[in-house]
Wavefront OBJ file of the C-alpha trace (Angstrom):
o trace
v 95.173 96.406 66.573
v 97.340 97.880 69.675
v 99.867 95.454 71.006
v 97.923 95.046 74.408
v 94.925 93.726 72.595
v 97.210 90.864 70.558
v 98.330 89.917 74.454
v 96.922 87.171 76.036
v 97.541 87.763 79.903
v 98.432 84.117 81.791
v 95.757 83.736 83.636
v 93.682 83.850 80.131
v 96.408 81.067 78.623
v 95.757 78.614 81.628
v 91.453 79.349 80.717
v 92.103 78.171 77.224
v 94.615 75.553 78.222
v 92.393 73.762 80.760
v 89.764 74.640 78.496
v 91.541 72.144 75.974
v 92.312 69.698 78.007
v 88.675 69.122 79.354
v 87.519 69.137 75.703
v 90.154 67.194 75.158
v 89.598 64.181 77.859
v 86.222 64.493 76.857
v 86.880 63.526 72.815
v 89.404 60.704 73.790
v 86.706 59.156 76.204
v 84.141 59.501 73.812
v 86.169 57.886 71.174
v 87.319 55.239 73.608
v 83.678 54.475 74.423
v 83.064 53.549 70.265
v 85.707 51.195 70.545
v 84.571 49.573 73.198
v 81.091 49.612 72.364
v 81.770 48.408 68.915
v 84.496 45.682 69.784
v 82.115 44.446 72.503
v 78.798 44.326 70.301
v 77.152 46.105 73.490
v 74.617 47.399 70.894
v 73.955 44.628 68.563
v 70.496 44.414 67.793
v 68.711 41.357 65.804
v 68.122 42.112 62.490
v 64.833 41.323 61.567
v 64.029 37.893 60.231
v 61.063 35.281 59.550
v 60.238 33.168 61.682
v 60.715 32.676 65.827
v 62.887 35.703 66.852
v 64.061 36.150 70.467
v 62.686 39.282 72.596
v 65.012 41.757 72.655
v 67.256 41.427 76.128
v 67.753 44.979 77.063
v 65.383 47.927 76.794
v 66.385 51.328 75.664
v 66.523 52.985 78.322
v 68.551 50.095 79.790
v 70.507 50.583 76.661
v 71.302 54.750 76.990
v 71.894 53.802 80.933
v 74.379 51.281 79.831
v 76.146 53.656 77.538
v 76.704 56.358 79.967
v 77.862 54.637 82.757
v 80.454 52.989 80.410
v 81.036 56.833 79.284
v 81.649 58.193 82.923
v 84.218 55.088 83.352
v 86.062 56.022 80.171
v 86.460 59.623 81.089
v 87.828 58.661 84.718
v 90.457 56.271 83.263
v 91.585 58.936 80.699
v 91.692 61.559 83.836
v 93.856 59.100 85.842
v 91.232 59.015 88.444
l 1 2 3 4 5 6 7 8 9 10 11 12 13 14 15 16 17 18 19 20 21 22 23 24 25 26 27 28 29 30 31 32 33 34 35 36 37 38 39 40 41 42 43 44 45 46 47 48 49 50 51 52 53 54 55 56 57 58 59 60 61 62 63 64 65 66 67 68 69 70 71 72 73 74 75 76 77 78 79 80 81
């Protein structure tokens, strides 16, 4: 390998920099959303019993809907925004 192909110009460095950082915002939020989620028992279903059993209060879709709004807030708190 020639020296010019082991050089990474800048421009290149700040590409996999930001690169990084996106990813990066991206695994914290998505981390930060499983602690919330799980702390909060957004999720908790009803395990199945005998008997009277109350119908379930949120719908899947309501569920997923849920879950990515409360993703797009953690990402904008871990970007400062």
């Amino acid at each position: 390998m020639s020296q010019t192909d082991q050089t990474v110009s800048a421009s290149q460095k700040d590409q996999i920099t930001s690169g990084n950082h996106v990813r990066r915002n991206e695994d914290i939020a998505l981390d930060l959303l499983k602690f919330v989620a799980s702390t909060t028992n957004i999720l908790r279903t009803t395990s199945p019993s005998t008997g009277f059993t109350a119908p379930a209060t949120q719908k899947p879709e309501d569920q997923v809907t849920l879950l990515l709004d409360l993703y797009s807030r953690c990402l904008s708190t871990i970007q400062g925004e």
